[in-house]
N, CA and C atoms as an extended XYZ file, in Angstrom:
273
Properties=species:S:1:pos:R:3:atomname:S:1:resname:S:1:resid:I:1 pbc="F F F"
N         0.827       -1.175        0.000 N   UNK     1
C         0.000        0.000        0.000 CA  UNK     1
C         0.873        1.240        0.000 C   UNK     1
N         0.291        2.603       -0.790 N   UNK     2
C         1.082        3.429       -0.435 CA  UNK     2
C         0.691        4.420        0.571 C   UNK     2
N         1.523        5.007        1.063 N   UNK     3
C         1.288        6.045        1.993 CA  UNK     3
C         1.925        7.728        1.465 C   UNK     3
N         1.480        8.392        2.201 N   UNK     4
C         2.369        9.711        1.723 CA  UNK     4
C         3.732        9.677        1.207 C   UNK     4
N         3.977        9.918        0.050 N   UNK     5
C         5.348        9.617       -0.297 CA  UNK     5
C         5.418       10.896       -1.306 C   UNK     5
N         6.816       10.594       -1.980 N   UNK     6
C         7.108       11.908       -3.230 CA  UNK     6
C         6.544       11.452       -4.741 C   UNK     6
N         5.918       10.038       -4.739 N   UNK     7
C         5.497        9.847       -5.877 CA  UNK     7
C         3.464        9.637       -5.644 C   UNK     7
N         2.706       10.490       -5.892 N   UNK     8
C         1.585       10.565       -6.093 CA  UNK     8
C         1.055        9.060       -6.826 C   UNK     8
N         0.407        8.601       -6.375 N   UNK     9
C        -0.433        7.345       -6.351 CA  UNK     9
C        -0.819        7.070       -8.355 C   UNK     9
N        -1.407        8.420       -8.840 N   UNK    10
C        -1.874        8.421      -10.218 CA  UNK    10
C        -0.498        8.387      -10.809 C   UNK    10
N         0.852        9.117      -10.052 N   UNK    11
C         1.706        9.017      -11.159 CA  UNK    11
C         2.294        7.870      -11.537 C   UNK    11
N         2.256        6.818      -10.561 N   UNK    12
C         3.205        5.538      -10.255 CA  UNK    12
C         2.338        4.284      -10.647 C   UNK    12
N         1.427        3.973      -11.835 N   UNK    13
C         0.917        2.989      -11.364 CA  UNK    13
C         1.939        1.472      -11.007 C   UNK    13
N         1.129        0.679      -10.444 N   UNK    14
C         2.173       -0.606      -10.095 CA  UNK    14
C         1.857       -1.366      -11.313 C   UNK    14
N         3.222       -1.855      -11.379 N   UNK    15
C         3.730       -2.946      -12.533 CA  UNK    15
C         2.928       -4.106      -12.154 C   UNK    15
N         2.609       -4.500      -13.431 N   UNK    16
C         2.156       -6.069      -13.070 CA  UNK    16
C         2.647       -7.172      -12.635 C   UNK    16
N         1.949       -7.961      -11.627 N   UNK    17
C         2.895       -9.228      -10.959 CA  UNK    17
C         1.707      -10.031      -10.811 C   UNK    17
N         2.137      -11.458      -10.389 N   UNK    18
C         1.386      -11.880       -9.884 CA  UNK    18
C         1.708      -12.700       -8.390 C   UNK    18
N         0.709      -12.838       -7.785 N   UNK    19
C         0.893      -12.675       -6.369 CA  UNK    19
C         1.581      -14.264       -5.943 C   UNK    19
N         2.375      -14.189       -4.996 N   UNK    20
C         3.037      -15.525       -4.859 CA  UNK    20
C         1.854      -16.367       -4.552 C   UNK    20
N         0.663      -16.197       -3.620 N   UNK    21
C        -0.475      -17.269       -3.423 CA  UNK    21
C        -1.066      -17.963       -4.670 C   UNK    21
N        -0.891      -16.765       -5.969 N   UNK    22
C        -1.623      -17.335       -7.292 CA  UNK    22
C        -0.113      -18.035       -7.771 C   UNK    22
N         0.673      -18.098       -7.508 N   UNK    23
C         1.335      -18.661       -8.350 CA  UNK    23
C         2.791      -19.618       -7.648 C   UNK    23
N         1.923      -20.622       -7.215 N   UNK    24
C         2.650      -21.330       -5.987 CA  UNK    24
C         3.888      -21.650       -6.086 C   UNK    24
N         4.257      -21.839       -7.474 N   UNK    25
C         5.609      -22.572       -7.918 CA  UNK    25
C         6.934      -21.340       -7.425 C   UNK    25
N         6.492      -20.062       -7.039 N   UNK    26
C         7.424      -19.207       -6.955 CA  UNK    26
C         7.853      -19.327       -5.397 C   UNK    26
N         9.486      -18.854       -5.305 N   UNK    27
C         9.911      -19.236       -4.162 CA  UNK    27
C         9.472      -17.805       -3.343 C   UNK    27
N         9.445      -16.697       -4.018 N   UNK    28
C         9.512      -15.143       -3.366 CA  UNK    28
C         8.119      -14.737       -2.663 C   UNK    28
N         8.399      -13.913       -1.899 N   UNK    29
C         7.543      -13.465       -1.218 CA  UNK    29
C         6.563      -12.843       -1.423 C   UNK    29
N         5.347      -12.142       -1.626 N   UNK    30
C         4.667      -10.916       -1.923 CA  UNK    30
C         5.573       -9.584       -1.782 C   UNK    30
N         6.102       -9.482       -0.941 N   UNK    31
C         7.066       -8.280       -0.838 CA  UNK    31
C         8.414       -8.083       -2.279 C   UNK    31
N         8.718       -9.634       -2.031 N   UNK    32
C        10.087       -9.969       -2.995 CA  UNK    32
C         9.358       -9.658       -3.873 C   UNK    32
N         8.138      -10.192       -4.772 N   UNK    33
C         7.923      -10.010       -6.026 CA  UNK    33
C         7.533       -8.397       -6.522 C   UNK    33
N         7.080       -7.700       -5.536 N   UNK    34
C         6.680       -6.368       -5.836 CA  UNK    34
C         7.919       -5.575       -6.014 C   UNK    34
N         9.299       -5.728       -5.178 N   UNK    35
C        10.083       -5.058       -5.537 CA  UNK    35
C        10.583       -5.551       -6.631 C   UNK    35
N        10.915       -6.710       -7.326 N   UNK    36
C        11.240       -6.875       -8.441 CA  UNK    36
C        10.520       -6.359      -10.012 C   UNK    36
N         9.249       -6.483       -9.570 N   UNK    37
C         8.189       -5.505      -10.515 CA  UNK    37
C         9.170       -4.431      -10.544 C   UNK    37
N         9.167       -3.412       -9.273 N   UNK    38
C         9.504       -2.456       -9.609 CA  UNK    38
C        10.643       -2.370      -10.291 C   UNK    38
N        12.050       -3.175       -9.721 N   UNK    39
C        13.035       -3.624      -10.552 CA  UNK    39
C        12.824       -3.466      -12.038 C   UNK    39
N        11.943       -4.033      -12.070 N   UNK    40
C        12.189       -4.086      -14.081 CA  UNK    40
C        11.327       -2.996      -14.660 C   UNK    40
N        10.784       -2.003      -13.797 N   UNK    41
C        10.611       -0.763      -14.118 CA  UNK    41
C        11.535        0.323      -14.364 C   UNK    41
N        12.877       -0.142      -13.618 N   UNK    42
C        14.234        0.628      -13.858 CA  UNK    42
C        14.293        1.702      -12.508 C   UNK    42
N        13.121        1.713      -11.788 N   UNK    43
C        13.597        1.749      -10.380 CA  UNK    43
C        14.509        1.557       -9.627 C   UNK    43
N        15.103        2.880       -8.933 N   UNK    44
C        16.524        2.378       -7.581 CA  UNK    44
C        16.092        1.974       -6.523 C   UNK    44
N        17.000        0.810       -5.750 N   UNK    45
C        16.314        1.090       -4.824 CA  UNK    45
C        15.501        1.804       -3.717 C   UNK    45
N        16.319        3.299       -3.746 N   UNK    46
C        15.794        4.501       -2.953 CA  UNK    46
C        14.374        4.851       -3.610 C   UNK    46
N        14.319        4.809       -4.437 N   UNK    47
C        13.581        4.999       -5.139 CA  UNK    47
C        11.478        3.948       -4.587 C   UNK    47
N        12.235        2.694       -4.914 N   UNK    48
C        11.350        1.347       -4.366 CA  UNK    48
C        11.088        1.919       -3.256 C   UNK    48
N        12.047        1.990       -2.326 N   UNK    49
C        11.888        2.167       -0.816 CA  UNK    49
C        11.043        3.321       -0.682 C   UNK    49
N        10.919        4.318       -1.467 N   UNK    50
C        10.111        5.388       -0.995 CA  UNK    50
C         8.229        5.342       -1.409 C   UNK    50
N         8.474        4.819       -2.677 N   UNK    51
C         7.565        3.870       -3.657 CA  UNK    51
C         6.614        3.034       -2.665 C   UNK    51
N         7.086        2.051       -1.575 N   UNK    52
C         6.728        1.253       -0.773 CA  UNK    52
C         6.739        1.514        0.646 C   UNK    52
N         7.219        2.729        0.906 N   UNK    53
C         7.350        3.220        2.358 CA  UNK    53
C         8.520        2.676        2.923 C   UNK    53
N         9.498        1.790        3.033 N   UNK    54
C        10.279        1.328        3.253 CA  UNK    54
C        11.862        1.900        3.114 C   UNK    54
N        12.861        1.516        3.362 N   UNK    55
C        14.051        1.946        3.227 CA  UNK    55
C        14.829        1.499        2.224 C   UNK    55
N        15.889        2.644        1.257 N   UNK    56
C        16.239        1.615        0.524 CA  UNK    56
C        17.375        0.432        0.870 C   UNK    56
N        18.120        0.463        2.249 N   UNK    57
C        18.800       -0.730        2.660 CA  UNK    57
C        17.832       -1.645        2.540 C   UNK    57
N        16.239       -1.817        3.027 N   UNK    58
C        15.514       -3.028        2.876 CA  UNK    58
C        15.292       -3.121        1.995 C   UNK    58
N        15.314       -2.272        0.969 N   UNK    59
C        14.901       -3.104       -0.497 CA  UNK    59
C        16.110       -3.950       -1.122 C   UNK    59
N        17.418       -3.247       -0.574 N   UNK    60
C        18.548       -4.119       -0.810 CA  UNK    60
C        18.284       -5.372       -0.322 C   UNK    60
N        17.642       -5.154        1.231 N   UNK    61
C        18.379       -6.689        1.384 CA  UNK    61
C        17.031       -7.773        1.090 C   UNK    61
N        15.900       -7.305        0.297 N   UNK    62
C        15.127       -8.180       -0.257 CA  UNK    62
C        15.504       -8.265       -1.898 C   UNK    62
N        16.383       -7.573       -2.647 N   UNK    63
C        17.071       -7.791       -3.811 CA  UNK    63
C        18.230       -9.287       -3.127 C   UNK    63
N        18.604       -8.669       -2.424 N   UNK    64
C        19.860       -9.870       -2.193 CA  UNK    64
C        18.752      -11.335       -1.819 C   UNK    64
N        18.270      -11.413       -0.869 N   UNK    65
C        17.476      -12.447       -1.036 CA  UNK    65
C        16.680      -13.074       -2.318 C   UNK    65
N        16.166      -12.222       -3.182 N   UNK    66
C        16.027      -12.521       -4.293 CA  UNK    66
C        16.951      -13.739       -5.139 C   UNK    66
N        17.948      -12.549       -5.360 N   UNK    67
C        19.273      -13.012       -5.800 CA  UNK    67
C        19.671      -14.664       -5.205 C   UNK    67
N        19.643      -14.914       -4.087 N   UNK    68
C        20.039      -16.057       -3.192 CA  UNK    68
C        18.936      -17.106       -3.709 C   UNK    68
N        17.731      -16.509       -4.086 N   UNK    69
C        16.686      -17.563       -3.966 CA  UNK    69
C        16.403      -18.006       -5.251 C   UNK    69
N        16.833      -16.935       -6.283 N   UNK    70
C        17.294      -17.684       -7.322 CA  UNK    70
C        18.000      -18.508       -8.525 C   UNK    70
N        19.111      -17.894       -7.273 N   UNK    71
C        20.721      -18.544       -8.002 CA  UNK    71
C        21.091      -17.574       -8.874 C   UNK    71
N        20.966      -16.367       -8.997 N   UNK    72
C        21.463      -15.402       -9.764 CA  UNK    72
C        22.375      -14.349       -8.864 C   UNK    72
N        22.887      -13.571      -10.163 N   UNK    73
C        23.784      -12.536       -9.104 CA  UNK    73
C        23.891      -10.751       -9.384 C   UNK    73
N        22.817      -10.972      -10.572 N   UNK    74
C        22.512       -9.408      -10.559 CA  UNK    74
C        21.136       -8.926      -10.554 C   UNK    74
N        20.280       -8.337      -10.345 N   UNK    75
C        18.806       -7.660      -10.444 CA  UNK    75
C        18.532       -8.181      -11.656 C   UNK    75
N        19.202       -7.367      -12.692 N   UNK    76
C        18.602       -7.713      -13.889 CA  UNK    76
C        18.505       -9.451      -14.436 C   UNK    76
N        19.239      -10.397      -13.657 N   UNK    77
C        19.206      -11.769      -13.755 CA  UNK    77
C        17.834      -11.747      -13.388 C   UNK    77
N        17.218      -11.360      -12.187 N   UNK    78
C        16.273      -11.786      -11.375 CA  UNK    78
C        15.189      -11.195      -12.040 C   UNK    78
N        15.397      -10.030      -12.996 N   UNK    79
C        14.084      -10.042      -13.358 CA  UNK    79
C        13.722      -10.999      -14.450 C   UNK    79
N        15.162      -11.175      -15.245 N   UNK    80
C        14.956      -11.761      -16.774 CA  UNK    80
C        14.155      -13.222      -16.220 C   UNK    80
N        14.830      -14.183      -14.885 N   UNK    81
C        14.469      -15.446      -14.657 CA  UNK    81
C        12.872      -15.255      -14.250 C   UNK    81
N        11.926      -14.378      -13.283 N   UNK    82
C        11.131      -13.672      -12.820 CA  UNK    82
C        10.042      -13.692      -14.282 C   UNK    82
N        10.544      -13.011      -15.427 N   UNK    83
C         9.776      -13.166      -16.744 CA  UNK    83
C         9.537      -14.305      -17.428 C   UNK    83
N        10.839      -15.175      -17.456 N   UNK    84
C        10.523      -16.384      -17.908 CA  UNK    84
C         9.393      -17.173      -16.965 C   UNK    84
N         9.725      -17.261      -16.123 N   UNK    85
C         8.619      -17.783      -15.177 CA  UNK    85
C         7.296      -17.725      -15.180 C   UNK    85
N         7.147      -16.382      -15.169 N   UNK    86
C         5.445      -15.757      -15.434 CA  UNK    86
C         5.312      -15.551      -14.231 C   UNK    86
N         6.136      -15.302      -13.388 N   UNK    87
C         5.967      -14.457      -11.912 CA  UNK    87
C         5.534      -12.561      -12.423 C   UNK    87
N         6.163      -12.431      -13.815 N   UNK    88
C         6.308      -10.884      -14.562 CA  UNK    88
C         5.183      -10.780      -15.100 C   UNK    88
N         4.662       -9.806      -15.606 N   UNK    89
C         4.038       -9.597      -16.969 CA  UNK    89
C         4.900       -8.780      -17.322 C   UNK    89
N         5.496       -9.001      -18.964 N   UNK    90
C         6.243       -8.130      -19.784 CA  UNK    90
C         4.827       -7.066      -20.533 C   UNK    90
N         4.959       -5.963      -20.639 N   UNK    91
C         4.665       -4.829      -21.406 CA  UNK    91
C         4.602       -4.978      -22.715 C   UNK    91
């Protein structure tokens, strides 16, 4: 959810995902998958973190978990594997 932040609700809509409950085969979290959405929006983390109310060290350290959970070692790995999957919707 968002809360008061620097990005207005109409300007930001959220990227498409789908939710880890609909899509059991995924190891990530509801949290993990939303920041990776944002990820492949080209979002920083400071950025996410403000996006989500959060900090951007925590969005780091749910990128790094990412990363861990899917055997990759950069963001952009995690989104490309994330798309193949159909955890994404591509645009």
């Amino acid at each position: 959810m968002l809360t008061q932040t620097a990005f207005p609700p109409a300007a930001v809509p959220f990227p498409p995902i789908a939710s880890a409950q609909s899509c059991s085969r995924t190891p990530l979290t509801d949290r993990q998958l939303e920041c990776l959405a944002w990820i492949s929006e080209g979002k920083s983390s400071t950025d996410i973190g403000e996006i989500l109310s959060i900090s951007g060290r925590t969005v780091d350290y749910h990128v790094g978990e990412i990363c861990q959970r899917l055997n990759v070692r950069t963001r952009m790995q995690a989104v490309a594997h994330a798309v193949r999957r159909g955890w994404l919707e591509t645009a």
